[in-house]
C-alpha positions in Angstrom: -108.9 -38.7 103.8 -105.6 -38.4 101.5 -106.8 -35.4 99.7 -107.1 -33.9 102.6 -104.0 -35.1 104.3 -102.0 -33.6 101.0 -103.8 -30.9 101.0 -102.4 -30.3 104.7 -98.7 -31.0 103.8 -98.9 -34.6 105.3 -97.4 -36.5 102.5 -96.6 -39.6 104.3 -99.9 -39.7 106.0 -101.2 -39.3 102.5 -99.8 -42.0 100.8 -101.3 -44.7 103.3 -104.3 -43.7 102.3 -104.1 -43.1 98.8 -102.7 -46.4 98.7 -105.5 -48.3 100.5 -107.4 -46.5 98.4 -105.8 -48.4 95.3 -105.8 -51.5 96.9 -109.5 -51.2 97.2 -110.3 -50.9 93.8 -109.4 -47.4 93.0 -107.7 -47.4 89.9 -108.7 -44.4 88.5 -106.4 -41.7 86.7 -107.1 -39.5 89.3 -106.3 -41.2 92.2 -102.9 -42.3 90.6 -102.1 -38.8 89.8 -103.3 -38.0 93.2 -100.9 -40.6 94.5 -97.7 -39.5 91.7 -97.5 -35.8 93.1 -97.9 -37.6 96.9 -94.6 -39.7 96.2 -93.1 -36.5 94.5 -93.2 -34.6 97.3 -92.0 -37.6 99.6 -88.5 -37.7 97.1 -90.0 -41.4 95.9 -89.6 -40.8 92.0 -89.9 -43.9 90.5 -93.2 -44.8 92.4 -94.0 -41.2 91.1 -93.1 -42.6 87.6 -95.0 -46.0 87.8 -98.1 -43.9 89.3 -97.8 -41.0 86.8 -97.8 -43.5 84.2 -101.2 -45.2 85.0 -102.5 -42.0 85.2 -101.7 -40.9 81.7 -102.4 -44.6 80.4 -105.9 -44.2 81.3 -106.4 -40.2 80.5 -103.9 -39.4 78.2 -105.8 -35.8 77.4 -104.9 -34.6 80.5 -102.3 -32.2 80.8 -101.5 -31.9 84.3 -101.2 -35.9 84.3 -98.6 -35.4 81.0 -97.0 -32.8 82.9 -96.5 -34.7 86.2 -95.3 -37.9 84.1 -92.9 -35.7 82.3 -91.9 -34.3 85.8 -91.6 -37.5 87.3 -89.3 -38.7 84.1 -86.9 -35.5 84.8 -86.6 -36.9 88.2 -85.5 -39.8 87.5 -83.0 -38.5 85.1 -85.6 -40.2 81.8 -85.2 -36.8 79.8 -86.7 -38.4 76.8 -89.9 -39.3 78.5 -89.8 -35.7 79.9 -89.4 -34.0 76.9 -92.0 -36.1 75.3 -94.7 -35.9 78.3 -94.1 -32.0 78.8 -95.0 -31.4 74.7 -97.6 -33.6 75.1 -99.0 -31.6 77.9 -98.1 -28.0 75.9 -100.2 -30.1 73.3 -102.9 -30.2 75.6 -103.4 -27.5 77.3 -101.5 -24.2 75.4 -102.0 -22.4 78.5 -100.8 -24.5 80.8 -97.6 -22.7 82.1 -96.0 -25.7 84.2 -94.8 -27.6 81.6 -93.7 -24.8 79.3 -91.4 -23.6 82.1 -89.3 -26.8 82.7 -89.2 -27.8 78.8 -87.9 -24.3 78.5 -84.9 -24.8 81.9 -84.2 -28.1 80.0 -83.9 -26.5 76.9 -81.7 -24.0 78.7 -79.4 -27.0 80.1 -78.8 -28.0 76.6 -78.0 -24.6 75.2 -81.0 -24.6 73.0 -81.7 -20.7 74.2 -84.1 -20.0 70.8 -86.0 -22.8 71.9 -85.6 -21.9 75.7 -87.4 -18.4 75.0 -90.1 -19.5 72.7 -91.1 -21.5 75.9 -90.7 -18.9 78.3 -92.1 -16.1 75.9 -95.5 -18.0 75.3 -95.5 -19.0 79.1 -95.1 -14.9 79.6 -97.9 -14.5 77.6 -100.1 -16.5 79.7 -99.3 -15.2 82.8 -96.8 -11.7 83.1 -96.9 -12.4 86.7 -95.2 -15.8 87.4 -92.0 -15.5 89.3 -91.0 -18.5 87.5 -91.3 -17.4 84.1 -89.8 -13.7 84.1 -86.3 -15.5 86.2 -85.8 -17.5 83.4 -86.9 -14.8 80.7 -84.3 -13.0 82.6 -81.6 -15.8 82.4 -82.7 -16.6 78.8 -82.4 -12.7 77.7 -78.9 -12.4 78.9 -77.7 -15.2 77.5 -78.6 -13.9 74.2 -77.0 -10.4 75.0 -80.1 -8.6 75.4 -79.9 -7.2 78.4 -82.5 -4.6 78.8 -84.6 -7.1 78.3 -82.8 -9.5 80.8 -82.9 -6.6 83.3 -86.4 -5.9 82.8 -87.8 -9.9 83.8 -85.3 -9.9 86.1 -86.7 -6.7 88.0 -90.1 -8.6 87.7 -89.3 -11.4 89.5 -87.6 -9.6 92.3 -90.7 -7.4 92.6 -92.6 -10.8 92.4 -90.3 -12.2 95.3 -88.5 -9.6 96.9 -86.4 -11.8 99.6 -84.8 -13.9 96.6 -81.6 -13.4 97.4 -80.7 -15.6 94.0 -82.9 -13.5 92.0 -81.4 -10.1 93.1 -78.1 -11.5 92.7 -79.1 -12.3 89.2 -80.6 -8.3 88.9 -77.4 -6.8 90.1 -75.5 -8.4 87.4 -77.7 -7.9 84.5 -77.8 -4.2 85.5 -73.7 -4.9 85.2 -73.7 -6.2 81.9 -76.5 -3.5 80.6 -74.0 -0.7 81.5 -76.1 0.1 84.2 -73.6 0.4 87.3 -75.5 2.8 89.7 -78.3 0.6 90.0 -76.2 -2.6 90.2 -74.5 -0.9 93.1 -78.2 0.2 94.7 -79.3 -3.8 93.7 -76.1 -4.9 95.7 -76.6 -2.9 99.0 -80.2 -4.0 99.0 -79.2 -7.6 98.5 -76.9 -7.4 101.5 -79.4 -6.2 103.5 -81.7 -8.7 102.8 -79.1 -11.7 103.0 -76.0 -10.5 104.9 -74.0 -13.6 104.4 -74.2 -13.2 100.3 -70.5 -12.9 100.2 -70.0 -12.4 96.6 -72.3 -9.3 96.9 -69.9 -7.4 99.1 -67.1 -8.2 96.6 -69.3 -7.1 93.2 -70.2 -4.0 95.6 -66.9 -3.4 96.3 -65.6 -3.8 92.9 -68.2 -1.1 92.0 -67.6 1.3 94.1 -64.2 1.2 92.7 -65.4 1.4 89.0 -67.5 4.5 90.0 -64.7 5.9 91.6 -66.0 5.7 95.6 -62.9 4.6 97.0 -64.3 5.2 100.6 -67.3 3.1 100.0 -65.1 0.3 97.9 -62.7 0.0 101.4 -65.2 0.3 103.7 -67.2 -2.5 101.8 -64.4 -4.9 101.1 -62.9 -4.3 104.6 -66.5 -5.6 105.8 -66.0 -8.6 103.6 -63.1 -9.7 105.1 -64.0 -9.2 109.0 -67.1 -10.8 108.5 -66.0 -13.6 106.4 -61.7 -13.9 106.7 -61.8 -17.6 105.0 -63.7 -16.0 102.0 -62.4 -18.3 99.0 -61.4 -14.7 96.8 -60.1 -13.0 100.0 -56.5 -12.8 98.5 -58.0 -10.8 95.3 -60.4 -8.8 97.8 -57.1 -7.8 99.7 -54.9 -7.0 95.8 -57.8 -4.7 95.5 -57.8 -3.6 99.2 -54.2 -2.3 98.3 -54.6 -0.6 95.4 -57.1 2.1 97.2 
């Protein structure tokens, strides 16, 4: 009944039952794994801890338990034990991609990019097609200045996702950085149409219009900018470059 009530999206509905289901004598790994991602998605993290930890205590082979103990450490701000239990869980399973993601973000938050994209890369490896991976290739790429190769995950993960606004965002200014102004600009206007209220967009967009020397466009754009959105926090530098045209 509580598998099938996660399964549905009915956390709290899951929970009761997962935890009769302990009180009965269930003590298994599973079912306090089962019960871990259940508190997870309820925001409950240190249940998820105590429950992620029983898990691993009685299958510590298990990579998907290490990974949801380490996951259940980052949430509670125990970045030791999530480091540990996500290598652990690498360890286990190579292949698994889950863990190799958010060892790589928190290896990102630290500015430890080299070891950021050896995470990323062998994640990439396992699966080219994971929205997850190719963003943060992306991010990784152009913190190391390499950004053909931040454009080209980045374009991934838009394909991947195409209504990311955060992702196209992301694009635009890796085409930017890459030299690559035309196709900012064309990233841009797509990115406004998918998320109109992206206010930055209209000022990068209007910044490049100006760069390519559509003076029409940049006007038209930042004008649009300022109607829409007159408490915009940049509107006195959109309006200095309003000016200027």
């Amino acid at each position: 009944m509580a598998a099938l009530y996660s399964k549905n999206g009915k956390f709290a509905e899951a929970e009761r039952y997962f935890r009769e289901a302990l009180t009965l004598g269930s003590d298994d790994a599973q079912t306090n794994y089962n019960m871990a991602t259940v508190e997870l998605e309820l925001g409950k993290s240190q249940q998820a801890l105590d429950y992620a930890k029983k898990a691993v205590d009685s299958d510590g082979s298990n990579a998907v338990y290490l990974y949801t103990y380490g996951l259940s450490g980052e949430r509670n701000g125990m970045l030791d034990v999530a480091l540990q239990q996500y290598a652990r869980s690498i360890a286990a399973d190579p292949k698994y991609v889950k863990p190799r993601i958010n060892l790589g973000k928190m290896y990102l938050d630290a500015d430890r990019v080299d070891d950021a994209l050896s995470q990323f890369v062998a994640a990439y490896t396992v699966d080219k097609d994971n929205f997850e991976v190719n963003n943060n290739l992306g991010k990784a790429y152009g913190l190391k200045k390499l950004y053909d190769k931040s454009v080209e995950h980045y374009a991934k993960a838009v394909a991947k996702n195409p209504k990311d606004g955060e992702v196209r965002a992301n694009l635009a200014s890796a085409y930017i950085s890459a030299g690559l102004s035309e196709k900012a600009r064309d990233t841009y206007v797509d990115l406004i149409k998918i998320d109109p209220d992206r206010w930055d967009a209209y000022y990068e967009l209007g910044k490049l219009y100006v760069s390519l020397g559509d003076k029409v466009s940049a006007k038209s754009t930042l004008q649009d900018l300022l109607r829409k959105k007159p408490d915009y926090p940049k509107a006195g530098e959109v309006q200095n470059l309003l000016n200027t045209l």
